[in-house]
Every structure is written in C-alpha cells, then in structure tokens.
N, C-alpha and C positions, 0 to 999 in steps of 0.2 A: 537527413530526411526525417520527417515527422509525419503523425497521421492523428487524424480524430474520427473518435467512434462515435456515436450517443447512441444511449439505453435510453429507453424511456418506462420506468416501472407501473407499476399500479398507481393509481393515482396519481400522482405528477411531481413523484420521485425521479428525478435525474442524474444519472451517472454518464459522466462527459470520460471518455480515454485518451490522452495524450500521447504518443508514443517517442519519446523522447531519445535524446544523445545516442553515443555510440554503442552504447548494450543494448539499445530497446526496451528501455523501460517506458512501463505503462505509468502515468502518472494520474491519478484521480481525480474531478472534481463531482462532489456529490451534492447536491441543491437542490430544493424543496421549495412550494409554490408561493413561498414569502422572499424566494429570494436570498436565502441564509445557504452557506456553503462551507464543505467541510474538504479543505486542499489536503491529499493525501499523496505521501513521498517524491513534493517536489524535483524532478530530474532533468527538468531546463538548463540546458548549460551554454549554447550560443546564442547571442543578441537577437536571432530569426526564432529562436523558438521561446524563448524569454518572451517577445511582442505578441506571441501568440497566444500565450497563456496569458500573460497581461490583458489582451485586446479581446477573447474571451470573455475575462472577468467583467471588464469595462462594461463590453456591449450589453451583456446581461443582466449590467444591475446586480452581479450576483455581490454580495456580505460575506467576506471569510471568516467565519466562526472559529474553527483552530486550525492550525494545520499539525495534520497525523503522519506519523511515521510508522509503517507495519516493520521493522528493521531498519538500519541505519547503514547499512554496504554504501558504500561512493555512491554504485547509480542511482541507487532512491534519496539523494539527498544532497546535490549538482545545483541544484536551484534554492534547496535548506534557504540560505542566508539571504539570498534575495527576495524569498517569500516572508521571511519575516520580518522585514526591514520595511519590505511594502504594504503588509498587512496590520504588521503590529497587533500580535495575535500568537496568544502562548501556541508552544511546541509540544506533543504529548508523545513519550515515546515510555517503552518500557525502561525499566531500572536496569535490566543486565543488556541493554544496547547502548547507556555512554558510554562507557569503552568502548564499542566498536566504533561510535560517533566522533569521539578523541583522535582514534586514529584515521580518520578522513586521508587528516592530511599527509600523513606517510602512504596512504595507501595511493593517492594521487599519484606521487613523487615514484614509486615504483611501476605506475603507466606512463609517467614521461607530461605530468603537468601539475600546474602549482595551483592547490587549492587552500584558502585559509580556514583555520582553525573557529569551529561555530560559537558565533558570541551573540547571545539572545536566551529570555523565558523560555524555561522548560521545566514541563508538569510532566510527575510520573503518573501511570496509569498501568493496569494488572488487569490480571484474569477475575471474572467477576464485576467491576466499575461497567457502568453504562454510559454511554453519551447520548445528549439528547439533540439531536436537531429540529427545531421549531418542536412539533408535537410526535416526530418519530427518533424510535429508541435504537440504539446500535449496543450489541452488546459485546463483549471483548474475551476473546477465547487467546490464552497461549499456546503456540505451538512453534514451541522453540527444535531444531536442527539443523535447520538452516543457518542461522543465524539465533545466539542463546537467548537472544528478548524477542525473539520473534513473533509477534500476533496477529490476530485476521480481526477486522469486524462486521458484526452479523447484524442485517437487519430481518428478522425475524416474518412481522408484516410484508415486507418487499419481498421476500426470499429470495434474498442472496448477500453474498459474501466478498470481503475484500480481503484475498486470500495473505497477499505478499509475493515471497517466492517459496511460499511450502508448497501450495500446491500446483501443476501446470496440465494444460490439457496431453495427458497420458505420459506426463511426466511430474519429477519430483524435482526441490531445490538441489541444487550442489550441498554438499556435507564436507567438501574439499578447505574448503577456507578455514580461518581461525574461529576455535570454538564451533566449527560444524560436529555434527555429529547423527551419523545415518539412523542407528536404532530408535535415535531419539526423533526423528523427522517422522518416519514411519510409524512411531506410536503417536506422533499427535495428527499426523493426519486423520490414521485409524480409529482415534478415540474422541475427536474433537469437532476435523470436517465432515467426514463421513458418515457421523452418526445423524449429520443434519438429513432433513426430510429430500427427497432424490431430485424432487423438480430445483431444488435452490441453484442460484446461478452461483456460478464464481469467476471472479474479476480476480485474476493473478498480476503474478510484476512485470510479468513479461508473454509476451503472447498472446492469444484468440482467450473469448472468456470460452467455459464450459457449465457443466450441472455436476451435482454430485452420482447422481444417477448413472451419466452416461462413463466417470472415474471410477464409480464402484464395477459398474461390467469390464471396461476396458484400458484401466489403468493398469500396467504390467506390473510397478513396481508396488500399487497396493491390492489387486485385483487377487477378492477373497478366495479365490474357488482356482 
C-alpha cells in the first residue's frame, strides 16, 4: 500500500510524500515553480509504486536536479538505483553513510530478498554545504544517531525541514542498528532540530510530518521540562 500527501509552502514550493514499501517510508519529492526537483531517499520497491513515482515525475514536468539521501538504511534507498539510472543525476549522501550504503545488500539478504550493490555518481556533502534549488537554498545540518551520516535539510525561507529518521512526531530514530547511538541522537536533535524557530515543519522518514514547536512541548524522549 502507498499514499501521497502534498504540502504546498509559501510561494510555490512543493513537497510531494510518497509512502512507500514495507517499512513506510516517506519518500520526498521537493519542486519549485520552474519545475526543477530535488528526489529525496528513493524507497520504491514494487513495479506499482515505481509507476507511481515515475508517472508523477512525468505528469508534472518536474526535472530531477539530485537525488538526496538523509541516511542510507534499506528503506530509504529500494528505489536508489532505479532513480539514478532514470535520472541520471548525482547521488548526495554523507561520507560516514557508504558504509552503511555498502551494506544494502547484506542487509536485504537478512530480510529474505536480494538487492544489488549501488553502482552510480556520488557527491559527498556535510554540515555546512548548501544546495540550491532554482532560487531556494536548503541548508544541511548533521545529525547523526540514527544512522552515523545522518542529515536533515532546512529550508529556512519555507520553514521546514527534511528530518530523515532523527526526528518523528513524539518519537525518536531507533539507535538499535549498526552504528546507532542514542546520546548521540538526542544531542543532535537538541542542538540542531530544536534550536530551529517552532512554527518549522518537519517532514521525517516515516510517518505524519510535525513542527518543532509542537516536539519541543511534547516530545517525551526530547521534551525540556
């Protein structure tokens, strides 16, 4: 089962949500009133949801400028290879995420299916680098425990946020997996999402988006007071 959301931001910023495969991951498409689009952690994995996000892209004209990866876990990254192959259109992921991208394919193989080994452009990108789509800036915070390359990007103007799985509405990523690590989740959400202004939205990997506003009151696992 799949679902699509649209945002509509200020101006005629759009954020399209795909809810994709057997984890539910949210898959991103973000595009701007030229038409230029920025595919964030491809998680299409059956031929039905693949035509969908295809038949999307189609209908709207939209241009895949890169596609972004906020971490590299199996479910953000199901469709990786068939986004790139179709786009042809560098890959931007953090430097402490190919490792975990490496191991795609083991980690398939311990759910009980075979996924190949990603072969395609890829640009690293860090805390600090901007991206620019058409005339709007995204800027790039890490916030690795989830996953140790972990990042969100911000668009500032828009306000709001493309969290990953750090942050979730009144929850937090798993720290369970390889290279997770809780103390370290919990300081970057505290020091990175949090400190944003409270109206900001956040678009996470999985589930309903939220505000930071409404995590800082009633987020139990970061909730100040």
């Amino acid at each position: 089962m799949f679902y699509i959301f649209t945002d509509k931001l200020n101006r005629m910023l759009n954020v399209e949500t795909f809810t994709f495969n057997p984890f539910s991951e949210n898959t991103y498409l973000i595009y701007n009133e030229e038409k230029v689009a920025f595919l964030i952690d491809p998680g299409n994995m059956p031929d039905a949801e693949t035509n969908l996000l295809a038949d999307f892209i189609k209908s709207n004209e939209l241009k895949i400028q890169n596609i972004l990866l906020t971490h590299a876990h199996i479910d953000h990254v199901l469709g990786l290879q068939w986004a790139y192959n179709e786009f042809n259109v560098p890959v931007l992921v953090h430097l402490e995420e190919i490792e975990i991208l490496e191991k795609a394919p083991f980690t398939a193989k311990n759910y009980g299916f075979f996924f190949p080994a990603f072969k395609g452009e890829i640009q690293i990108i860090k805390e600090g680098d901007e991206l620019k789509l058409g005339s709007d800036t995204f800027e790039i915070f890490d916030v690795p425990g989830h996953s140790p390359g972990s990042v969100a990007f911000y668009n500032k103007k828009d306000e709001f946020v493309i969290s990953g799985d750090a942050l979730f509405m009144m929850s937090i990523g798993r720290t369970d997996l390889y290279k997770g690590n809780y103390d370290q989740l919990i300081t970057s959400i505290k020091t990175k999402l949090l400190t944003l202004p409270e109206s900001t939205k956040v678009f996470s990997g999985h589930g309903k988006s939220t505000n930071v506003g409404f995590e800082k009151a009633h987020n139990p696992f970061v909730n100040s007071k």
